[in-house]
Backbone of each chain as nested JSON, in Angstrom:
{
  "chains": [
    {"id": "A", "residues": [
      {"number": 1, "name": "UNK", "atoms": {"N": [0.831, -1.184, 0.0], "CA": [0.0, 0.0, 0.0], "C": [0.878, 1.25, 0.0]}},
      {"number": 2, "name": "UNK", "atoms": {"N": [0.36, 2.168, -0.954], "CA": [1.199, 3.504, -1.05], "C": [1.033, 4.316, 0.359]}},
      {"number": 3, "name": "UNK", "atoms": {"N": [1.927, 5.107, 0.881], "CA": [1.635, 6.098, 2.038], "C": [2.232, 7.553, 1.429]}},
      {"number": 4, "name": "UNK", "atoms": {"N": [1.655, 8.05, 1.905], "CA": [1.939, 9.69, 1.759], "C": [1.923, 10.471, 2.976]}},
      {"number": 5, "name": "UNK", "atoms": {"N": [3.213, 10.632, 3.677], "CA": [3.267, 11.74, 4.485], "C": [3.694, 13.26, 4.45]}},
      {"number": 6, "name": "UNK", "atoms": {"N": [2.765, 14.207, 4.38], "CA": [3.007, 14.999, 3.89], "C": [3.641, 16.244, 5.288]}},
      {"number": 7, "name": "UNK", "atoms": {"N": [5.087, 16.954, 5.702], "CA": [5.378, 17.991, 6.783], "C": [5.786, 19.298, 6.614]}},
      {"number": 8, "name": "UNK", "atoms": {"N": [4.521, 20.104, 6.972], "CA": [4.947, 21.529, 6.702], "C": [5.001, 21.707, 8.08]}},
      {"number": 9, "name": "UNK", "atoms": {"N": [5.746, 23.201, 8.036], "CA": [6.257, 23.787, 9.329], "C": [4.67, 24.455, 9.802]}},
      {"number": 10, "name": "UNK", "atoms": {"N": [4.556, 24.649, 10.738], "CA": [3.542, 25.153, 11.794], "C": [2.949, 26.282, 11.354]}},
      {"number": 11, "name": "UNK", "atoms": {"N": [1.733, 26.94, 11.232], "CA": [1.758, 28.371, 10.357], "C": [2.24, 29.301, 12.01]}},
      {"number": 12, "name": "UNK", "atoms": {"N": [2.946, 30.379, 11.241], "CA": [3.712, 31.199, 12.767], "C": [4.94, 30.894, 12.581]}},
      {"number": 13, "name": "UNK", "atoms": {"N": [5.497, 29.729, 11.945], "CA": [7.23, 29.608, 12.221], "C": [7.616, 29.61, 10.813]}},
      {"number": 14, "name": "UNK", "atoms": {"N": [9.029, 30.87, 10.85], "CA": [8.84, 31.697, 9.703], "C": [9.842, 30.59, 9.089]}},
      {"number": 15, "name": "UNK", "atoms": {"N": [9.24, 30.662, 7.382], "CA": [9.697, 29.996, 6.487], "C": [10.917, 30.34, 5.894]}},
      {"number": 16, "name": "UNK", "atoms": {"N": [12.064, 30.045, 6.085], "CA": [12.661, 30.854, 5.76], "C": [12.771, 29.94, 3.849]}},
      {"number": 17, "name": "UNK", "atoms": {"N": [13.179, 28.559, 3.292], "CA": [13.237, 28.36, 2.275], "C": [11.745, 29.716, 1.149]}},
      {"number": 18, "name": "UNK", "atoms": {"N": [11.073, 29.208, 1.617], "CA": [9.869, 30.064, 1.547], "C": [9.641, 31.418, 1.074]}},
      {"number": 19, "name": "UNK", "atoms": {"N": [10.434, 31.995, 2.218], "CA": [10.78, 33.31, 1.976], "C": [12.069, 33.462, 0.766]}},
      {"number": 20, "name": "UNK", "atoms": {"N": [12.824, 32.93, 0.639], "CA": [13.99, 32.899, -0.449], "C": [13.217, 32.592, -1.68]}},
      {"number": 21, "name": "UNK", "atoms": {"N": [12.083, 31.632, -2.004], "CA": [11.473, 31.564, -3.337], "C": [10.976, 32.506, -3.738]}},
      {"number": 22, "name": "UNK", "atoms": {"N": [9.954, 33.084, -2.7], "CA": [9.343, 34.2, -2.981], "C": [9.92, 35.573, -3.659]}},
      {"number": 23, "name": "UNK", "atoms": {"N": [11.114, 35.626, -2.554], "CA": [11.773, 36.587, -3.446], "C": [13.104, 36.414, -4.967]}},
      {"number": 24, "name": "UNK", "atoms": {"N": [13.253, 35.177, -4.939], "CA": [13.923, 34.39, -6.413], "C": [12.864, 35.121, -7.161]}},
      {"number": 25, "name": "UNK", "atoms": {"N": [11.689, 34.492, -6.968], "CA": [10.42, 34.675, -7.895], "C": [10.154, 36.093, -8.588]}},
      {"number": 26, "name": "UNK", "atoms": {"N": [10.495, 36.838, -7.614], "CA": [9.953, 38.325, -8.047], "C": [10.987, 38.915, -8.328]}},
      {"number": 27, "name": "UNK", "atoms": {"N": [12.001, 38.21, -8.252], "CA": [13.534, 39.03, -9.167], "C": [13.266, 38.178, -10.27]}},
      {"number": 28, "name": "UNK", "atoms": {"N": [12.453, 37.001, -10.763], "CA": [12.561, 36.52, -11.943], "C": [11.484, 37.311, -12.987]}},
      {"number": 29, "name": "UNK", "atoms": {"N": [10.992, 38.212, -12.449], "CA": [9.378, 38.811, -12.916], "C": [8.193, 38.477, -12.292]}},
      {"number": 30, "name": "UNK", "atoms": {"N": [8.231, 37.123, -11.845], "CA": [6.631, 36.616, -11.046], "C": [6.229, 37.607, -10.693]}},
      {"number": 31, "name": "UNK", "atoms": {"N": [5.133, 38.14, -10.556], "CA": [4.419, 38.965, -9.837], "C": [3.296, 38.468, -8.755]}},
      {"number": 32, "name": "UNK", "atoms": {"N": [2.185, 38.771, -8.009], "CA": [1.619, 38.379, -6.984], "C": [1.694, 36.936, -6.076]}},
      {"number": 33, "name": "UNK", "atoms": {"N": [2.831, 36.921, -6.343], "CA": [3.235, 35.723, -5.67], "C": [3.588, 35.762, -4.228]}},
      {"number": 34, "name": "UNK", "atoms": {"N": [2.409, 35.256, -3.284], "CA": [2.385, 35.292, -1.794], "C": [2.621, 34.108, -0.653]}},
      {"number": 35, "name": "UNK", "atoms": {"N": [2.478, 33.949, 0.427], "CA": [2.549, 33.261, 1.409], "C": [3.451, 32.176, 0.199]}},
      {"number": 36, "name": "UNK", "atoms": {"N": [4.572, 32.053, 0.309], "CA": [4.986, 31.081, -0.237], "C": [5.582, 30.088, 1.105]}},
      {"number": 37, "name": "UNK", "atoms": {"N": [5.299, 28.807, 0.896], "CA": [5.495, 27.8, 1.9], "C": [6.483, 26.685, 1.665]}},
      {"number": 38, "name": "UNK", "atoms": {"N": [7.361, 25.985, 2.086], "CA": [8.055, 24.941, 1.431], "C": [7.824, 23.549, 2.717]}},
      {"number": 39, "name": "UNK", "atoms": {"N": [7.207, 22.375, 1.839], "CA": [7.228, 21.462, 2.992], "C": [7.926, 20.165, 2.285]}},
      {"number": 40, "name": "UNK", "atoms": {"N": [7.715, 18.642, 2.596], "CA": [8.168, 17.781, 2.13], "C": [7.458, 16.768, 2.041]}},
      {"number": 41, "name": "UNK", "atoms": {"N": [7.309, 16.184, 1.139], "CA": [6.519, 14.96, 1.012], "C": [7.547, 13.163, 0.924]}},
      {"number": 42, "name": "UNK", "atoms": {"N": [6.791, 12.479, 2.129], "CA": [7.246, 11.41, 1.953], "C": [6.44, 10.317, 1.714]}},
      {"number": 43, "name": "UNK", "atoms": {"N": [6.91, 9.424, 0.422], "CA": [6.316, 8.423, 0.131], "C": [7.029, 6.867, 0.655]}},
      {"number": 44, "name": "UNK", "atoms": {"N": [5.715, 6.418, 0.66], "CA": [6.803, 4.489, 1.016], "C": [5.707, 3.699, 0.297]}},
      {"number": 45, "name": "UNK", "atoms": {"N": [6.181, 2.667, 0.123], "CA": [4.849, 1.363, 0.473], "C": [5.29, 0.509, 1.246]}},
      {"number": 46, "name": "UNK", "atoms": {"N": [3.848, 0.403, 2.264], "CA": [4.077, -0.17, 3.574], "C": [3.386, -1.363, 3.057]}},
      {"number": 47, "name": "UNK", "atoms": {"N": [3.721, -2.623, 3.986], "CA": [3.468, -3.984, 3.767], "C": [2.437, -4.377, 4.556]}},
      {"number": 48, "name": "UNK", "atoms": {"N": [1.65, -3.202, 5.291], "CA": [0.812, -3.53, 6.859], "C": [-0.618, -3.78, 5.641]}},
      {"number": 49, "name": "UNK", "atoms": {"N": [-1.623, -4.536, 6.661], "CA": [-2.439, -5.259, 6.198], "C": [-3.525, -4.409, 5.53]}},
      {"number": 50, "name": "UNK", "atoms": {"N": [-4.165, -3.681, 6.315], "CA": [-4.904, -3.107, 5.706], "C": [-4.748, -1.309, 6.254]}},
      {"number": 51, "name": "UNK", "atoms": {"N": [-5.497, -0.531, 5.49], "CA": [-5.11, 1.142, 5.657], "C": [-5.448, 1.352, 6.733]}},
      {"number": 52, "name": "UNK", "atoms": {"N": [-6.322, 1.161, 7.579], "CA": [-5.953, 2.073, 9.399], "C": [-4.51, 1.279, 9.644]}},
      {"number": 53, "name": "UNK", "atoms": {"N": [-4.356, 0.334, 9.465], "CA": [-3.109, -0.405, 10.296], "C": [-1.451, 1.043, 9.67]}},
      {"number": 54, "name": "UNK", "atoms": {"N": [-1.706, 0.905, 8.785], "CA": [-1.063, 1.726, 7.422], "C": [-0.712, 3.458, 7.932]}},
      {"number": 55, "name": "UNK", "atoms": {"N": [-1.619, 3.471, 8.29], "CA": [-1.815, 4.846, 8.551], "C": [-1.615, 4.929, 10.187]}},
      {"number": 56, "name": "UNK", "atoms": {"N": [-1.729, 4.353, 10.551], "CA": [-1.342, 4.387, 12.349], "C": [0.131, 3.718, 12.225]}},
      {"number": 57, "name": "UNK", "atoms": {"N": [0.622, 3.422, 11.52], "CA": [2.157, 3.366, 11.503], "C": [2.808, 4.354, 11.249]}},
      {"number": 58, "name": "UNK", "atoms": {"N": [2.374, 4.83, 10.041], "CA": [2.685, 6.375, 9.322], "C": [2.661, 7.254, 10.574]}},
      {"number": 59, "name": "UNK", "atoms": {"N": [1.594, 7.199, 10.932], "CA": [1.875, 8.566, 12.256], "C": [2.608, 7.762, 13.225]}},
      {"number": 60, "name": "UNK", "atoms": {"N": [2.689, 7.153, 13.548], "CA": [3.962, 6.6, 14.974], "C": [5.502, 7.158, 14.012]}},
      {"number": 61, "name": "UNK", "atoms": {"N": [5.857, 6.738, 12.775], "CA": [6.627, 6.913, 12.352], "C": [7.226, 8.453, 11.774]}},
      {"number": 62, "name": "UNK", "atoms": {"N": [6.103, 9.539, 11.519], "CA": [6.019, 10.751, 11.489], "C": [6.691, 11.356, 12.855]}},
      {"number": 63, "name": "UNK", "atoms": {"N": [6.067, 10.77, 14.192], "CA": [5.835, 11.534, 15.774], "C": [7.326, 10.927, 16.074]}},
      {"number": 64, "name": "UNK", "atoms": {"N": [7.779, 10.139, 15.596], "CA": [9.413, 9.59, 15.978], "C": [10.712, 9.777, 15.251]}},
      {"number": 65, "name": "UNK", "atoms": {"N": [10.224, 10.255, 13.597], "CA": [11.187, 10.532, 13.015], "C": [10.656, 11.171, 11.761]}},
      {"number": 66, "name": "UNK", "atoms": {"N": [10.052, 11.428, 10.9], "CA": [9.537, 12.091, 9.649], "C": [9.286, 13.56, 9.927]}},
      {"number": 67, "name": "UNK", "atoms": {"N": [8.847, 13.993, 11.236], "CA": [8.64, 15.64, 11.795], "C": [9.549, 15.921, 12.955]}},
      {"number": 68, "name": "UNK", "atoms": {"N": [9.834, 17.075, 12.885], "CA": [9.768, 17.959, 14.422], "C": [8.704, 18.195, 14.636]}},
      {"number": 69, "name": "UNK", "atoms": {"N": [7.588, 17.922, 15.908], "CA": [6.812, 18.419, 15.97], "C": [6.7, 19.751, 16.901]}},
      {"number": 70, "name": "UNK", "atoms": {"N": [7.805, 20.23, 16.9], "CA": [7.859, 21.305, 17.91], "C": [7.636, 22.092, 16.966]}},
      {"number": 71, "name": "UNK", "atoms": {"N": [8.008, 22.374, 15.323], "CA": [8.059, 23.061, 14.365], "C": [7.473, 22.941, 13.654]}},
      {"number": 72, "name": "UNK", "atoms": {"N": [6.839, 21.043, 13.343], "CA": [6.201, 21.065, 12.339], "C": [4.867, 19.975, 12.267]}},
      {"number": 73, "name": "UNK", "atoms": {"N": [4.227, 20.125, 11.201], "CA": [3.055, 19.449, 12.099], "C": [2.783, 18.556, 10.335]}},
      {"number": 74, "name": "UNK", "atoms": {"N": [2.085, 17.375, 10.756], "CA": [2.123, 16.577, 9.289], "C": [0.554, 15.831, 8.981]}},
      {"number": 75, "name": "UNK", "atoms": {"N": [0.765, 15.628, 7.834], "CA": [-1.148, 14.776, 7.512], "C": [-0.179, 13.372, 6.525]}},
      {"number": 76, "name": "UNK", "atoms": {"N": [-1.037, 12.509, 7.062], "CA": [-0.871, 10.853, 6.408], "C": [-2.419, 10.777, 6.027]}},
      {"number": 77, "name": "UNK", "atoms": {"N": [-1.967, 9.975, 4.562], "CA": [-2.758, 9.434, 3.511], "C": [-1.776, 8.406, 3.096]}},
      {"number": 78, "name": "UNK", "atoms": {"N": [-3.21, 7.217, 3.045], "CA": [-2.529, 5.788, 2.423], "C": [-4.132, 6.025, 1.332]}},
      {"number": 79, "name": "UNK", "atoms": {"N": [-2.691, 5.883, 0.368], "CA": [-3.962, 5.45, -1.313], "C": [-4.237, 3.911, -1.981]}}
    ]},
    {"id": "B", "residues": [
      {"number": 1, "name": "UNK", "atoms": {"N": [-5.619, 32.365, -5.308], "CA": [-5.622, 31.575, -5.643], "C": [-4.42, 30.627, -5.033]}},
      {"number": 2, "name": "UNK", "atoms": {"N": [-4.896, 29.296, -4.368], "CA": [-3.76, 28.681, -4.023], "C": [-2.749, 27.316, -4.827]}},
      {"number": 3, "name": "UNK", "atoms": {"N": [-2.028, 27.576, -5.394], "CA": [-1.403, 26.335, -6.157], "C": [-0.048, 25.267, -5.103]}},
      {"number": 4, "name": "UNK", "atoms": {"N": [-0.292, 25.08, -5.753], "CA": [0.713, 24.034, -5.008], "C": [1.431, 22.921, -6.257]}},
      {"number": 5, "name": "UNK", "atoms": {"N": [2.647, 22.969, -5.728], "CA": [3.918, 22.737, -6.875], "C": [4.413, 21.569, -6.379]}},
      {"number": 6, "name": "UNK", "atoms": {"N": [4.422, 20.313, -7.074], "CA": [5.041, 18.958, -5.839], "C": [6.201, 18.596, -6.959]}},
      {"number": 7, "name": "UNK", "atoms": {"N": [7.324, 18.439, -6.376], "CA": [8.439, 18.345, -6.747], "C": [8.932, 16.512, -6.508]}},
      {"number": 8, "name": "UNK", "atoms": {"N": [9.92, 16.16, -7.209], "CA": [10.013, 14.609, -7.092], "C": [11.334, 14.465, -7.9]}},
      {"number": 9, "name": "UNK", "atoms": {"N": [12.29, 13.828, -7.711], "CA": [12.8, 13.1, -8.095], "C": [12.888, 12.042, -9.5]}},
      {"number": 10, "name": "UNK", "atoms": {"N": [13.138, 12.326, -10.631], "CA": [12.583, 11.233, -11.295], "C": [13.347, 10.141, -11.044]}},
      {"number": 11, "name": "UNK", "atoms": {"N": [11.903, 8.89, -11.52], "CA": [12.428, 7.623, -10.796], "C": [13.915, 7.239, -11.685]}},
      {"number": 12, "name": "UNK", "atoms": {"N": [14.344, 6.149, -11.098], "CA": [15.904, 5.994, -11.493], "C": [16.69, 6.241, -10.796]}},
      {"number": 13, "name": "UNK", "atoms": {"N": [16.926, 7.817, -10.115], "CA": [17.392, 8.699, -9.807], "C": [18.019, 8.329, -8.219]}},
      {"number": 14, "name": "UNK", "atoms": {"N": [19.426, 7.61, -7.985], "CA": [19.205, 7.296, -6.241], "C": [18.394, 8.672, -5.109]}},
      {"number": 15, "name": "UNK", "atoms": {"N": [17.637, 8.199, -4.597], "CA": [16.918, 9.444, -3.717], "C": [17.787, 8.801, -2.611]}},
      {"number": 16, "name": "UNK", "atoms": {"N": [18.507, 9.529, -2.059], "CA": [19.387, 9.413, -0.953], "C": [19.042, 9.802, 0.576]}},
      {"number": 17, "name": "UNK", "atoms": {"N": [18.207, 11.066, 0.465], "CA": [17.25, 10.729, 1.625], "C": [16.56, 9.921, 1.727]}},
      {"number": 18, "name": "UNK", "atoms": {"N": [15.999, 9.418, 0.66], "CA": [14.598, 8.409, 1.263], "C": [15.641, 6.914, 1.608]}},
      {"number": 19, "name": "UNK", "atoms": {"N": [16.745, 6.837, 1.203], "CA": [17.354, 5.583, 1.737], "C": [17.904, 5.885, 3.174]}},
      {"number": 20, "name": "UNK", "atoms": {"N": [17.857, 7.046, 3.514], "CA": [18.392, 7.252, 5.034], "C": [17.164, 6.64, 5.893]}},
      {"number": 21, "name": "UNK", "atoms": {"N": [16.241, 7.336, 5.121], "CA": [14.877, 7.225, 6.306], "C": [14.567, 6.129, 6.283]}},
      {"number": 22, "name": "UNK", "atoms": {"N": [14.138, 5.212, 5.165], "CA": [14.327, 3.749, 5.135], "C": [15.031, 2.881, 5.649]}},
      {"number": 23, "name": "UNK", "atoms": {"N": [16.128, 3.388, 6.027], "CA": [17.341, 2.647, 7.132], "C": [16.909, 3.106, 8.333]}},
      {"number": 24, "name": "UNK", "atoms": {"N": [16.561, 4.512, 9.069], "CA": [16.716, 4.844, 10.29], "C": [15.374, 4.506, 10.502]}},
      {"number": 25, "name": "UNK", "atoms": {"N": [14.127, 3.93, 9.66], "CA": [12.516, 3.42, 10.361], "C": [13.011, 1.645, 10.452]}},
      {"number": 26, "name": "UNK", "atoms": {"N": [13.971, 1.353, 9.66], "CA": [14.143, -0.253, 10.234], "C": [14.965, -0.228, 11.724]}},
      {"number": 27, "name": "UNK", "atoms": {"N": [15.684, 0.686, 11.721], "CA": [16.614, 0.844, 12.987], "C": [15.466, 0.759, 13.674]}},
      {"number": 28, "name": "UNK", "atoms": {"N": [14.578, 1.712, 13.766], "CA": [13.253, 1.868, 14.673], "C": [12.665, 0.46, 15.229]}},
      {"number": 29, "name": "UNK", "atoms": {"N": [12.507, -0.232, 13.843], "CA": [11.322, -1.226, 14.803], "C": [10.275, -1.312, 13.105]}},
      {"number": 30, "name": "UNK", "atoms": {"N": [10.276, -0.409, 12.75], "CA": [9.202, -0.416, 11.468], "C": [10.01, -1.288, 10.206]}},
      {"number": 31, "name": "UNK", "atoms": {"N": [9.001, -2.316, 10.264], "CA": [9.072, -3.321, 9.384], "C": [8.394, -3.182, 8.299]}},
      {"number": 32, "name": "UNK", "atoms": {"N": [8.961, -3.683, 6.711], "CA": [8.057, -3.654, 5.81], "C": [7.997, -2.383, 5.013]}},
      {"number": 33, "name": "UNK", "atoms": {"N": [8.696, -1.348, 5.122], "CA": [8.751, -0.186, 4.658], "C": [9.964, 0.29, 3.435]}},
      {"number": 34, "name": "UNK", "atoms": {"N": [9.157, 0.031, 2.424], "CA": [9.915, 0.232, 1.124], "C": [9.688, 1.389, -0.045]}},
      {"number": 35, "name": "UNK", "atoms": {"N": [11.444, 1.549, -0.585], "CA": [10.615, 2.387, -1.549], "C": [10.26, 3.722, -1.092]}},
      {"number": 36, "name": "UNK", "atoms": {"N": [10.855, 4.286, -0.209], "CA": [10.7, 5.567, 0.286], "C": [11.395, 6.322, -0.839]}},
      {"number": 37, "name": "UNK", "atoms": {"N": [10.444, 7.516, -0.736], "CA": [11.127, 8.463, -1.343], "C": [10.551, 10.091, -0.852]}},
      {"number": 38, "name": "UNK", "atoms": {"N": [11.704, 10.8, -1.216], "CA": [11.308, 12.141, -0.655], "C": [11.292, 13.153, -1.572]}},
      {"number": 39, "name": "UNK", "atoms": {"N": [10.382, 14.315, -1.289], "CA": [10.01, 15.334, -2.571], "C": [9.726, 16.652, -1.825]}},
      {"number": 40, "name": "UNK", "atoms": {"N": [9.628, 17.554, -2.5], "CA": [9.121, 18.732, -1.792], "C": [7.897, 19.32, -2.126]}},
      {"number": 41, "name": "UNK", "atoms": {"N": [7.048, 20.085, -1.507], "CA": [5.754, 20.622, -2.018], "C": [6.084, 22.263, -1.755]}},
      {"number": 42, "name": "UNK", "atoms": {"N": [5.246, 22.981, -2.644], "CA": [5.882, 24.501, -2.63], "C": [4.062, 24.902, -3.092]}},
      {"number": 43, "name": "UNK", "atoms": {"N": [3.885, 25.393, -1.88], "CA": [2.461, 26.493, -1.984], "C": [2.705, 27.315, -2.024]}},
      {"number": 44, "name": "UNK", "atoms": {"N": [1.9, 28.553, -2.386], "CA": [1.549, 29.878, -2.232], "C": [0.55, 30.54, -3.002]}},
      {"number": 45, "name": "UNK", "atoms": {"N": [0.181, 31.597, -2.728], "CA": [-1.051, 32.505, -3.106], "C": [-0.966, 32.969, -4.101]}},
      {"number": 46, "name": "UNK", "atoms": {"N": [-1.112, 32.978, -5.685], "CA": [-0.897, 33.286, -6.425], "C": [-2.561, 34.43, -6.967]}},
      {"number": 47, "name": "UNK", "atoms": {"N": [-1.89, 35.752, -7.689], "CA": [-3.016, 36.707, -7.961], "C": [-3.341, 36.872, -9.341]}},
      {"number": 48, "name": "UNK", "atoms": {"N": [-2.948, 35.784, -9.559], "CA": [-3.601, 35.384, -11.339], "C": [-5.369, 35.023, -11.517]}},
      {"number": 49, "name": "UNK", "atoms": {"N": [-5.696, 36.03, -12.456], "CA": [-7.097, 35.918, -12.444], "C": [-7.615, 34.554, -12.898]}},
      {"number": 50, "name": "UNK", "atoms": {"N": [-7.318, 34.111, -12.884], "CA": [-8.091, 32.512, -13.118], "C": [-7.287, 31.398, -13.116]}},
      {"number": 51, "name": "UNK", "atoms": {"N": [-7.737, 29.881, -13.282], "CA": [-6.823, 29.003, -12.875], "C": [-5.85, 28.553, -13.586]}},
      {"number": 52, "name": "UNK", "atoms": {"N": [-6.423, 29.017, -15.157], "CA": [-5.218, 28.388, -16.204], "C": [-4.263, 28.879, -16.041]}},
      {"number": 53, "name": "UNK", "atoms": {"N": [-4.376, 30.582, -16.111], "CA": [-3.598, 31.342, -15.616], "C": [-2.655, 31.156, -14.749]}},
      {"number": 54, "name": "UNK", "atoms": {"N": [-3.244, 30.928, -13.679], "CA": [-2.286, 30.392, -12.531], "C": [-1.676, 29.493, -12.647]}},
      {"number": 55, "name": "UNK", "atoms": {"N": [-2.015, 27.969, -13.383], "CA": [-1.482, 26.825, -13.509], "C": [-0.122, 27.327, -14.087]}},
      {"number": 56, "name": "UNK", "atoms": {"N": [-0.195, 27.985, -15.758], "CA": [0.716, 27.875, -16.51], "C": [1.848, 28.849, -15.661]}},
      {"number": 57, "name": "UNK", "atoms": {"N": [1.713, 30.118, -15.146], "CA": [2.826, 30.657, -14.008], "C": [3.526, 29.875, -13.61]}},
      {"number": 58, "name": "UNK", "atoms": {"N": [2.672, 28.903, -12.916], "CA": [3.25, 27.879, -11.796], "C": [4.352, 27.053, -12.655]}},
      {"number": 59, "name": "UNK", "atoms": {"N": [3.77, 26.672, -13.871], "CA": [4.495, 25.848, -14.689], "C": [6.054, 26.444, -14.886]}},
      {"number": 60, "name": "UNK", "atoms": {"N": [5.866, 27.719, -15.112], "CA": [7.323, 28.77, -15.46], "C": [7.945, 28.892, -14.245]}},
      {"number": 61, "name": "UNK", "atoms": {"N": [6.982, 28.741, -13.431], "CA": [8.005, 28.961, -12.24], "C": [8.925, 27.713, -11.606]}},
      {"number": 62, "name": "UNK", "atoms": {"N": [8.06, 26.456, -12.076], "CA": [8.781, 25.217, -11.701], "C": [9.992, 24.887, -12.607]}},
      {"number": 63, "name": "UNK", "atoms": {"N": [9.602, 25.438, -14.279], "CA": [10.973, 25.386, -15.07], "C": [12.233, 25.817, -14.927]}},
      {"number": 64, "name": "UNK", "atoms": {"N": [11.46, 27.02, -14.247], "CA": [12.951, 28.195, -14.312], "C": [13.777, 28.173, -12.499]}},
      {"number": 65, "name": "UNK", "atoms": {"N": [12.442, 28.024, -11.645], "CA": [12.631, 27.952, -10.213], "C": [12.767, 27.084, -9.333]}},
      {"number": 66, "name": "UNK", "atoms": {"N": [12.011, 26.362, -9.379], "CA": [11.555, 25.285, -7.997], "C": [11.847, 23.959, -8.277]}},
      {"number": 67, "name": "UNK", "atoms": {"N": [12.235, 23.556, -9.648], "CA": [12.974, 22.079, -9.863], "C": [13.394, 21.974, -10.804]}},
      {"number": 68, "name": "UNK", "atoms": {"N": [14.706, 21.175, -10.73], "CA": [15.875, 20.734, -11.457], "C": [15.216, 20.091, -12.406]}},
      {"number": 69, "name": "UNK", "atoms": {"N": [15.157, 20.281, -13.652], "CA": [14.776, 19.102, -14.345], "C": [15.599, 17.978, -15.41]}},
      {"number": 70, "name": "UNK", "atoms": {"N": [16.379, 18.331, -15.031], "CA": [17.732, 17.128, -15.07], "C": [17.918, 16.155, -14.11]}},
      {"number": 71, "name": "UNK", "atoms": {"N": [17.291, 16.415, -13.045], "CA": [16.709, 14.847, -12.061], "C": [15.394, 15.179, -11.47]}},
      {"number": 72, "name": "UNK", "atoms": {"N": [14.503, 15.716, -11.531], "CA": [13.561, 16.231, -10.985], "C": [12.287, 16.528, -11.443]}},
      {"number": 73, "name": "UNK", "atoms": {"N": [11.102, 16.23, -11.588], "CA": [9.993, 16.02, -12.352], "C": [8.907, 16.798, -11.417]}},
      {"number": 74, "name": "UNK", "atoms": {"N": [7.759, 17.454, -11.628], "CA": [6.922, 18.131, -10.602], "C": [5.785, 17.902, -11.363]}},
      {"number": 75, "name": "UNK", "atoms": {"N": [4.726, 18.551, -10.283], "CA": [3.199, 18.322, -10.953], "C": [2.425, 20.043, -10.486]}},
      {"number": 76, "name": "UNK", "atoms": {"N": [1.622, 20.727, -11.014], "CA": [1.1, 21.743, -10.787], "C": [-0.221, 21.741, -10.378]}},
      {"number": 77, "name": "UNK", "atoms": {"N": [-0.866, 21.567, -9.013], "CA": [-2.317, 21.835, -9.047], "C": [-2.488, 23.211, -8.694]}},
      {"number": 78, "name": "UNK", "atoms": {"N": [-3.863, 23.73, -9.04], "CA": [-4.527, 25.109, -8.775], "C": [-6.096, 24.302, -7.696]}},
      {"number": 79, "name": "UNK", "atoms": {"N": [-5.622, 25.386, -6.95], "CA": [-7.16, 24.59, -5.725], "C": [-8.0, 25.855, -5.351]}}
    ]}
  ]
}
């Protein structure tokens, strides 16, 4: 089964990659280009039986090593 | 308007984080976990009057900005 964990930083804790696109962007011409955010997406396929099992691994495995959660906060999807 | 830019690796390509994390969730205890891979996602508010609009920006901006495409492949949604 596919998993998708997806970790952006907390809204309040300043972005800094984020902030560097934004302004790349508007030295490239972009114009109204706002709140820019940068997070990370992690994929696996897990071997667990069925999707709650799947997805309650994903978050044990997020809360122990895939996030900071002091900084950052994450959403799991198994497709 | 919010888009969101998901960035990836094309396959082939050793993803070298996702083999860390794949090693440090077996260190863990998490069994069965393959095939990791890691990518980035890049939101922001874009003030393009409509969505095509916005899409194709996004598109210029992923060519020129937000991914390598000499190992790196992305996808553009408008939401």
């Amino acid at each position: 089964m596919k998993i998708r964990v997806e970790v952006f930083l907390k809204p309040g804790v300043l972005d800094v990659q984020g902030k560097a696109i934004e302004a790349a962007l508007g030295g490239l011409g972009f114009q109204g280009v706002t709140d820019v955010r940068v997070g990370r997406v992690i994929t696996f396929d897990s071997a667990a039986a069925d999707k709650a099992t799947a997805e309650a691994e994903a978050k044990a495995m997020a809360d122990r090593l895939l996030a900071n959660q002091v900084i950052e906060s994450y959403r799991v999807e198994a497709a």
